[in-house]
Structure formats: C-alpha cells, structure tokens
C-alpha positions, 0 to 999 in steps of 0.5 A: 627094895629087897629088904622092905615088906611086901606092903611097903613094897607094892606102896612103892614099886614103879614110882619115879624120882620125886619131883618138886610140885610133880605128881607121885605117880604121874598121869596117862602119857596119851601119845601115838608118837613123841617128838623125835628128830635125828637118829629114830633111837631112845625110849619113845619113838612110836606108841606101840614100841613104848609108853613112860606109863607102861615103863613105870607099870613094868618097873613096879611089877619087876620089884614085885616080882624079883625084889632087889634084882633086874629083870624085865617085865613087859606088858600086854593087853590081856593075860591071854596076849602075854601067854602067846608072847611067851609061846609063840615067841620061842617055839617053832614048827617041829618043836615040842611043848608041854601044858597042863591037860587041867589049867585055864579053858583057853590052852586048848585053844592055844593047842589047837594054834600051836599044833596048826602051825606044827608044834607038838602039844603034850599035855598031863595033869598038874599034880602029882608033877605029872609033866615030869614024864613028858619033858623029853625033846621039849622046847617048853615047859607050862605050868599053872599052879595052883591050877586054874579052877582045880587048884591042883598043885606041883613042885615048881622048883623039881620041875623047872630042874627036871626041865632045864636039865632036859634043855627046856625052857620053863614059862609059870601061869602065877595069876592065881597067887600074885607075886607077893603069893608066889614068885616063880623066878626065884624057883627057877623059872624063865617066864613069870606070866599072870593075867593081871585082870584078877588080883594084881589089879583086883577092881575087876575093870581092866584087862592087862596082862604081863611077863617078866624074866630075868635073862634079857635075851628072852624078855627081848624075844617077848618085847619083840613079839608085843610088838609084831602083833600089837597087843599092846595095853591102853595108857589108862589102863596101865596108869590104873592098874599101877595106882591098883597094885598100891593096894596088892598086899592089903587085898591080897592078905584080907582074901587070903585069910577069908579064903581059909576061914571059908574053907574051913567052914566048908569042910563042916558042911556035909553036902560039900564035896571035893573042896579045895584050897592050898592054904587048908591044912588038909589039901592034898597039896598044902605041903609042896605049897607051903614049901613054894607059896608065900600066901595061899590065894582067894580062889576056894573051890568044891562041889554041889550034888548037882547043876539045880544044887549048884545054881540054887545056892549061887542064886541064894547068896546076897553079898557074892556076885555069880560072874566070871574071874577072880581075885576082884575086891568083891566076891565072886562064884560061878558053876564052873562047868557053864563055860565048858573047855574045863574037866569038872562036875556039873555042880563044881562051884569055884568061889572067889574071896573079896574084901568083905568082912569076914563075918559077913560073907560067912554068913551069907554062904551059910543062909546059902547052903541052908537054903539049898539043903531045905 
C-alpha cells in the first residue's frame, strides 16, 4: 500500500481477506475468552491480551502510519493510557526524561507520577528546539508538535538526531497532525503516539488511543505494559474508530483547508492577537512544518483582549460548539485558560475547524467578532 494515496489508503487500511458473502469489515468480537484447549499459545486467549477487532484496527493504523513497511501498533483505551504505556514503560527510578514545558494540560500531572517514583523530569518550551539543551543522560525524549494549544513547532528530525546520538530514545505526541498530517517514524522517531479521540476518529464519541513503533522490542515493552494495567479499548470502540478512519483523508483535508481560509481571515481582523497556525505562511513556524508536516492540522489558535471578549465572542458564534478537544467534524473553540494547567492569556481562544461549508463557518466568526467589538 506504499505507493496508494493517503485516501485510497485510509478507505482501505485494516481490512481482511475477502471473504465470499463475509462483511468488508467484520463486526465487534465481544469475548472475554475464546475457545482454547492444549497449549495457552496463539492469537487470542483472553480479552485483555487480544481482540481480532483491536488486531484490524492496529493493522489499519500501521499502514497509516508507515505505508509499505512493518510496524506494530497497539491500542489503548484513551490517548492519556497510550502516553504512560510509553513512559512508564521504558523509564525507570534514576532515569531522566525530557517533556515539553507548553504541551497537553495532562504532562504535569504525568511529571508529578514520574518524579513520585524518582524519574527526573526535565522540561523546555517546543519552539526554537529548546529541548535540545537538556538531552544529556536523558533516557527519553517527548515531543508534541504542533504543541497542544500553542502550536508551537521544532524540528522533529534534529531532534530525534540530537537525541539517539545522546542514547535517548525518541516518543512523538502526532494527535494534532493524524499521520496522514505527519509521520514521526519516518523522522526518525521510536514511539508515534496520538490521542485518537480527535481527528483520527473525528465524530467526537470515542475515547481511544494508540502507539506505534517500528523496533518489535519496543512495541512488545508497550503490549506488555497494556496489559499489566489493562487499559485496554472496548470491542465497540475499536470497530467504530476503524469504520471512522475511512473517512480520515476527506476530514482531514476539508478542515485543513478551512483551517488556513480562517486563518487567513483573522489575520485581517484587528482585535485579533497572537494567532497561530503552521499552515499560514506567516507563522513563525511555517517553514520547519513545511519541511516535516504534510497537512497543517484543523486547530487555529489566537487571542481576545480578555475573558468577557473571549467568552462573548464564543457565546456569539451559532454553527461552532464551546466544548473541549478537537479534530471533530463539528467545530469546536473553547477559552483555553478555563481549565487551567495551560501557560495562556485569559482571552486565548483555541478554534477547532470542522467539515462545514466553508463559507458558512467564515461567516458565523465574522458576526461573531462584530458583535464583540460593537
């Protein structure tokens, strides 16, 4: 499938064998145990070891993910669960790892755990490959890019350079991109890692998560870890979230392109500050993305004068819901800095680009931002 288009790809990717009068994609296996005499040894023994509907989700991410080569992915029950798998299956007491001081609100949480069980925690900001400096004697490298909500950018491939050459290994946060946006292994990457409850998935109604690697060793201390823990994905949720990721490319591509139209739009608007998104020309980080990113993302980000601006304009808008995560096929923004945890101004506004007509959702930020400034 190395050679197919990213569309033709996502149509296709997982699917098994056809099978006279068998369904394209066959349906939930609901099972807590299969049948299994002799020798406890193949595929499926127990659910929370294995599932044949987790199996033809994972295949479908991995040729997603590195199209035309072998790799293993695995699947979680939430982005959060694949993020630890990868952290807290490969660092021990005494090690050090290195995060992004300005990623997702979660990581300081996950710093607090991973210092309680004696792992230094470094941390630096996303641009300007500022983790650079800290990689010496780390055992880990995190890195989220774009950067969840600043959309900060770095140079994935220096990085993971700087990074193996240090001995570390390299884990990428790609849930804002989708790997038909980006695709950290091929730069060099150990761990792609993405929250699949936004845009891979993008109906905003599961809660999934995966990671993929190419080394076998490494997907195994993953696989391992899922199941330790047992942060394991419902049977419905994977069958769903591989019927949604037919549909990757003509989201992805709808929200990208409105993603720049309404940035481009913003940037005319005066009372409009701080606004951010790779895919503008513009952005500070528009050439190291152009260089690493194949599609720019739906997230746009920018600030209002203040909370009351901020919270006026989001009550003005009519086709865009205020709610939390992205890459959904209905518009979402939210006042960032309601949940705390993230380093934003009280009026940072991060706006996620859905599959409405273009036209119509323009206009609707417009009305809004002229009723604000009224």
């Amino acid at each position: 499938m190395s050679t197919m288009g990213d569309g033709t790809r996502a149509v296709r990717a997982g699917l098994p064998e056809p099978e006279q009068f068998g369904a394209t994609l066959p349906g939930p296996v609901f099972a807590a145990h299969f049948h299994l005499s002799g020798e406890p040894v193949g595929p499926y023994t127990y659910g929370r070891d294995g599932n044949p509907t987790w199996t033809h989700l994972e295949r479908a991410i991995g040729e997603l993910e590195a199209p035309g080569e072998e790799v293993g992915t695995t699947v979680f029950a939430s982005g959060m669960a694949a993020i630890t798998a990868v952290l807290l299956s490969q660092v021990r007491s005494g090690d050090a790892v290195v995060l992004p001081d300005d990623g997702y609100q979660a990581l300081p949480l996950v710093r607090e755990q991973l210092e309680a069980y004696g792992v230094e925690v470094r941390t630096a900001p996303t641009g300007d490959d500022a983790q650079l400096a800290l990689l010496t004697g780390a055992k880990l490298l995190w890195i989220e890019s774009p950067s969840n909500p600043g959309l900060d950018v770095c140079d994935i491939r220096r990085l993971v350079g700087a990074a193996h050459a240090a001995g570390a290994l390299v884990a990428v946060d790609n849930t804002l991109a989708t790997p038909i946006g980006q695709r950290p292994l091929e730069l060099g990457a150990d761990f792609s890692v993405a929250s699949d409850t936004k845009g891979m998935t993008g109906h905003g109604d599961i809660l999934l998560g995966h990671v993929t690697c190419r080394d076998p060793r490494l997907t195994a201390d993953v696989r391992r870890w899922r199941k330790v823990v047992g942060a394991i994905p419902g049977p419905m949720e994977a069958w769903l979230a591989h019927r949604s990721l037919a549909t990757l490319q003509l989201r992805v591509d709808r929200q990208c392109t409105t993603a720049l139209a309404l940035a481009e739009a913003l940037a005319r608007r005066a009372e409009v500050t701080g606004l951010r998104y790779p895919g503008l020309p513009t952005d500070p980080s528009h050439v190291v993305a152009g260089r690493q990113m194949r599609r720019f993302g739906s997230v746009v980000s920018f600030e209002l004068a203040d909370r009351e601006t901020a919270e006026r304009f989001l009550s003005a808008l009519r086709l865009v819901d205020d709610a939390t995560s992205f890459g959904g096929i209905r518009s979402t923004a939210e006042r960032r800095g309601r949940w705390g945890g993230d380093a934003v101004a009280e009026g940072f506004i991060r706006f996620s680009v859905g599959a409405e007509d273009p036209d119509d959702l323009l206009a609707d930020v417009e009305q809004a931002l002229d009723t604000v400034v009224r």
